[in-house]
C-alpha positions in Angstrom: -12.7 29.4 -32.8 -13.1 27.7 -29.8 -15.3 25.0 -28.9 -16.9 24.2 -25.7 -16.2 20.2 -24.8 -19.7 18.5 -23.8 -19.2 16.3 -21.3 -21.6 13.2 -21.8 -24.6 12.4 -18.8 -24.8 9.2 -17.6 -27.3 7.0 -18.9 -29.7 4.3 -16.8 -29.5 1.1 -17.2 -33.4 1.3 -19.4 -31.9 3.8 -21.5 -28.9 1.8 -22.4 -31.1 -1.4 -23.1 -33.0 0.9 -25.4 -30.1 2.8 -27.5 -28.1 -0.8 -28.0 -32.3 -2.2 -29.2 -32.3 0.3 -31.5 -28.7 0.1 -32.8 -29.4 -3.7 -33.3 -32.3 -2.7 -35.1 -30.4 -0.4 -37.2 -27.5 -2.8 -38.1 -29.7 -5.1 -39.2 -31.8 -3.1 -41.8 -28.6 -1.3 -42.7 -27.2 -5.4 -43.4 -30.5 -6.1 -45.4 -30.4 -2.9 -47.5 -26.7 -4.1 -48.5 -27.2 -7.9 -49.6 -30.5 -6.2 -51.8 -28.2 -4.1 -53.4 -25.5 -6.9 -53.9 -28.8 -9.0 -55.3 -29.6 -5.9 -57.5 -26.3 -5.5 -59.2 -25.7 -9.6 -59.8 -29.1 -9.8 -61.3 -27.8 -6.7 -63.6 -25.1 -8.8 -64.8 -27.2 -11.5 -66.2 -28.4 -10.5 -69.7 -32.3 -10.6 -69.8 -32.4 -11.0 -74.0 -34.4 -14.4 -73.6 -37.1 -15.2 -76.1 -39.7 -14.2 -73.9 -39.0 -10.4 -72.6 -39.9 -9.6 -68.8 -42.9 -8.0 -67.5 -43.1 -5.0 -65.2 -45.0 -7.5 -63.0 -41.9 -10.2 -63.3 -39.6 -7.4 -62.5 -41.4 -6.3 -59.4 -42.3 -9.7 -57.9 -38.0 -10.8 -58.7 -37.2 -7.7 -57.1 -40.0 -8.0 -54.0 -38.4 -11.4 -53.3 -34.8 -10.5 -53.9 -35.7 -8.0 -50.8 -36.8 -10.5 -48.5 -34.3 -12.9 -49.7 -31.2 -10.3 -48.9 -33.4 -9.6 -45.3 -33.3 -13.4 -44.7 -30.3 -13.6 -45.4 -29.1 -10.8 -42.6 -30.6 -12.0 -40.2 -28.6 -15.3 -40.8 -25.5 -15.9 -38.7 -23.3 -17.2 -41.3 -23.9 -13.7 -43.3 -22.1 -11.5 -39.9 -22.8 -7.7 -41.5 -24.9 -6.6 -39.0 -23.5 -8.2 -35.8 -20.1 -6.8 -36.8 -21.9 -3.6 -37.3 -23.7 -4.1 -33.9 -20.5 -4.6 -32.0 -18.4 -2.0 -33.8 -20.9 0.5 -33.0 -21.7 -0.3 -29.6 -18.5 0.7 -27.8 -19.6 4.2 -28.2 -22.8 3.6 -26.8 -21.4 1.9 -23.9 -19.8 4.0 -21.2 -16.3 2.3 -19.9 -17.6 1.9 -16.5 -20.3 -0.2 -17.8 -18.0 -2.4 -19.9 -15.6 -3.7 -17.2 -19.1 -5.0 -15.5 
């Protein structure tokens, strides 16, 4: 089977701005959705036999505000997720020529 090589078009300058905008973007949900799911599972850990049992609206409003704890918390720069992300997945964004600029 062969495959025909596709040789990559140059992009502008605009278009660059936007793919690395987006890719920020990207990184930084992708960083959020992981410290939620870190929240999740260390709040699973703690038993929740108390007294008083939780309600459906407890559970929601913990978990509403572990969400916009964990996105807080990436767009911190002491938590470095999604700006590793960002400039791990930028080189292949960026064309050589550009880099050396």
């Amino acid at each position: 089977m062969q495959v025909n090589s596709v040789t990559p078009q140059p992009m502008s300058d605009l278009e660059q701005k936007g793919m690395e905008q987006k890719l920020k973007k990207v990184c930084d949900e992708f960083s959020s959705l992981f410290v939620s799911m870190l929240w999740k599972e260390m709040r699973n850990t703690v038993p929740d036999d108390g007294l008083i049992k939780k309600s459906m609206a407890e559970k929601i409003f913990q978990e509403m505000a572990d969400n916009k704890v964990a996105e807080e918390m990436s767009h911190n720069e002491g938590f470095a997720l999604s700006r590793v992300l960002y400039e791990q997945l930028k080189i292949g964004i960026i064309p050589a020529e550009k880099k050396n600029k």
